[in-house]
C-alpha positions in Angstrom: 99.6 17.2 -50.9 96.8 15.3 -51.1 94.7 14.8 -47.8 92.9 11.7 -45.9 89.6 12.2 -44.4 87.7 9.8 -42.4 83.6 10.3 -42.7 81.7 8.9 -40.0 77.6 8.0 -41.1 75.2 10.3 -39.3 72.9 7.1 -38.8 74.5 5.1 -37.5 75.7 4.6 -33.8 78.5 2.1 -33.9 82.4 2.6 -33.6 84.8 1.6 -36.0 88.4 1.5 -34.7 91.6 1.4 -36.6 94.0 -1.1 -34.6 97.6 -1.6 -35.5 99.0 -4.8 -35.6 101.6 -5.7 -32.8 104.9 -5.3 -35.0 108.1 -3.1 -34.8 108.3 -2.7 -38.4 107.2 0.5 -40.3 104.1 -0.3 -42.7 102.5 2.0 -45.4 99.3 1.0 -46.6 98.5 3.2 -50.0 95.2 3.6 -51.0 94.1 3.4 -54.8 93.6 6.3 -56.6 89.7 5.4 -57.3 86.5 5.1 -55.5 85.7 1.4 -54.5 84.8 -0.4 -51.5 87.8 -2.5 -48.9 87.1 -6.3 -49.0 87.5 -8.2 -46.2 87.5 -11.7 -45.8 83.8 -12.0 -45.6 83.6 -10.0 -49.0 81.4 -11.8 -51.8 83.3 -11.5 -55.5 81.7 -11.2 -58.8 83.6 -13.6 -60.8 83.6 -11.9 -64.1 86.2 -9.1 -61.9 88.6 -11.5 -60.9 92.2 -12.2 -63.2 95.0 -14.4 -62.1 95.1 -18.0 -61.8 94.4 -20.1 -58.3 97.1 -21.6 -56.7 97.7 -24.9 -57.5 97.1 -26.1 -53.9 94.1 -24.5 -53.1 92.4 -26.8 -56.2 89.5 -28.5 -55.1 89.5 -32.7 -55.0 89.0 -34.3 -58.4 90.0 -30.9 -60.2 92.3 -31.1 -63.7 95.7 -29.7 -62.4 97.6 -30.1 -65.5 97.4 -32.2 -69.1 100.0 -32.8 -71.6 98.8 -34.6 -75.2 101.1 -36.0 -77.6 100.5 -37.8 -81.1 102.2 -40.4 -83.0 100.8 -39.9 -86.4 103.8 -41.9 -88.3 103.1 -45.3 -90.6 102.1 -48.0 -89.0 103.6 -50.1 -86.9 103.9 -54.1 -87.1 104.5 -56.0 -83.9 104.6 -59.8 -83.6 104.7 -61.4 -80.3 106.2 -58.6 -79.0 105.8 -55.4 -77.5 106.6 -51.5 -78.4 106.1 -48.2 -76.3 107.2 -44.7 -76.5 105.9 -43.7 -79.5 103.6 -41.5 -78.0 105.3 -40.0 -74.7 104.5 -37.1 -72.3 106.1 -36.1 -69.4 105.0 -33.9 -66.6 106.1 -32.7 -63.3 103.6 -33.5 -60.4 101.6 -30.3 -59.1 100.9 -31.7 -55.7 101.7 -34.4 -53.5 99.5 -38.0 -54.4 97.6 -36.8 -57.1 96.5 -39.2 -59.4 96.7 -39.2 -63.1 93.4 -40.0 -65.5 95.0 -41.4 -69.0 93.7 -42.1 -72.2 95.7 -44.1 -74.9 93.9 -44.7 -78.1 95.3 -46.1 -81.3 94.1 -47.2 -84.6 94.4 -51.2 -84.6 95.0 -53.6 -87.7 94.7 -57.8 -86.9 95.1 -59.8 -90.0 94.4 -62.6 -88.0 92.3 -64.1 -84.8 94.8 -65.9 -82.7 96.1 -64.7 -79.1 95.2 -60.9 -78.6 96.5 -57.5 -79.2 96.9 -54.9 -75.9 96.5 -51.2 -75.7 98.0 -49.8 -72.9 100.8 -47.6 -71.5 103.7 -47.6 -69.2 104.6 -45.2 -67.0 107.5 -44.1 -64.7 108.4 -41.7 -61.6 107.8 -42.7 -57.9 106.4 -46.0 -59.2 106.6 -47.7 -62.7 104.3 -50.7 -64.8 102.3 -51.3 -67.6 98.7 -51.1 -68.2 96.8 -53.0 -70.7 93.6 -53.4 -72.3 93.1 -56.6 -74.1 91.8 -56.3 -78.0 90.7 -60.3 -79.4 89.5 -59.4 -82.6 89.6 -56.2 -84.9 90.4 -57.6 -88.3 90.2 -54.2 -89.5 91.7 -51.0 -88.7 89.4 -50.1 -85.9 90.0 -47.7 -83.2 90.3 -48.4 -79.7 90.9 -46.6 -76.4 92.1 -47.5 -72.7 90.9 -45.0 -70.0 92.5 -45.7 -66.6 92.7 -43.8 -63.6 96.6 -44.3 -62.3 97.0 -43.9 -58.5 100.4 -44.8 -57.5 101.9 -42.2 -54.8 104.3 -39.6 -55.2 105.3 -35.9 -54.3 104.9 -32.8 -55.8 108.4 -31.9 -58.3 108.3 -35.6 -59.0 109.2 -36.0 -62.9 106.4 -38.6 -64.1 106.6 -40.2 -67.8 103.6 -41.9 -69.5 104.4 -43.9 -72.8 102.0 -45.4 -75.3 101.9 -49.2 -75.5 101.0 -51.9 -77.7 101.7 -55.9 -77.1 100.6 -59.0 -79.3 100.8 -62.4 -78.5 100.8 -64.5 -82.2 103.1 -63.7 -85.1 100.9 -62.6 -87.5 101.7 -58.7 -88.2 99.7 -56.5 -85.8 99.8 -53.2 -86.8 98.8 -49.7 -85.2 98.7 -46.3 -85.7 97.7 -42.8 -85.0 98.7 -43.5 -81.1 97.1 -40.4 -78.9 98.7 -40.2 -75.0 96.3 -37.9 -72.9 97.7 -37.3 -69.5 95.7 -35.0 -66.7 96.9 -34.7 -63.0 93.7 -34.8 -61.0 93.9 -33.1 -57.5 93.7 -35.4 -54.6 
């Protein structure tokens, strides 16, 4: 049997007390079978000893939560005065409770012609729903360009939230786009 033994330091001249909890439940605290030191809650870690993950909730304000990224690398797509979406799509579940979501929807654009404007954007659905678009006058040839937006409608943590890439021209004369990228990242409130 192995056996405990408490040392007290012959320099020093203050008590340390063991005090058990009020409870009426047996407890067995097991110590490991190396030499260490007890932390406490006014312990100082070196980071390069700590594993695991931190909780999602204890994430600090403006901190990444979660991303998803998805690709639509297909032929290109014509539009004329008309809109398309979904071709690049992610969906995530909401980490915590009104969080905010920084995306980026970029897309290789084609205007044969000058008239009305072409829009990059995305739409998005969950607790709330709409379109955001950034308007592209002239790109007469295949130029890419990206919408950055910072998305701050409310919702709760489990919510299911759906981003889809977006493109919109006002004039009939063939728009086309490609290589649509959908970067979504749930940033901490």
């Amino acid at each position: 049997m192995s056996k405990v033994a408490i040392q007290g330091n012959a320099s020093g001249t203050g008590t340390l007390t063991i005090a058990a909890p009020n409870t009426n439940t047996n407890r067995t605290l097991t110590l490991p079978d190396e030499a260490g030191t007890v932390l406490t809650t006014v312990s100082e870690l070196t980071a390069g000893n700590l594993t695991g993950s931190v909780p999602t909730s204890a994430m600090p304000s403006g901190s990444v939560v979660q991303a998803g990224f998805n690709y639509y690398g297909g032929s290109a797509v014509t539009i004329n005065n008309t809109s398309t979406s979904g071709q690049a799509a992610v969906t995530l579940s909401r980490k915590l409770t009104n969080s905010k979501f920084l995306v980026i929807s970029q897309a290789l654009i084609h205007r044969p012609g000058t008239g009305g404007f072409h829009y990059l954007g995305f739409a998005y659905s969950g607790a709330g729903s709409g379109t955001t678009w950034l308007p592209i006058k002239d790109a007469t040839s295949w130029t890419t360009h990206s919408l950055h937006d910072l998305n701050t409608y409310s919702g709760n943590a489990g919510d299911s939230v759906t981003f889809l890439s977006a493109n919109y021209n006002t004039a009939n004369q063939n728009d086309s786009f490609s290589n649509n990228v959908l970067i979504v990242m749930e940033i901490a409130p």
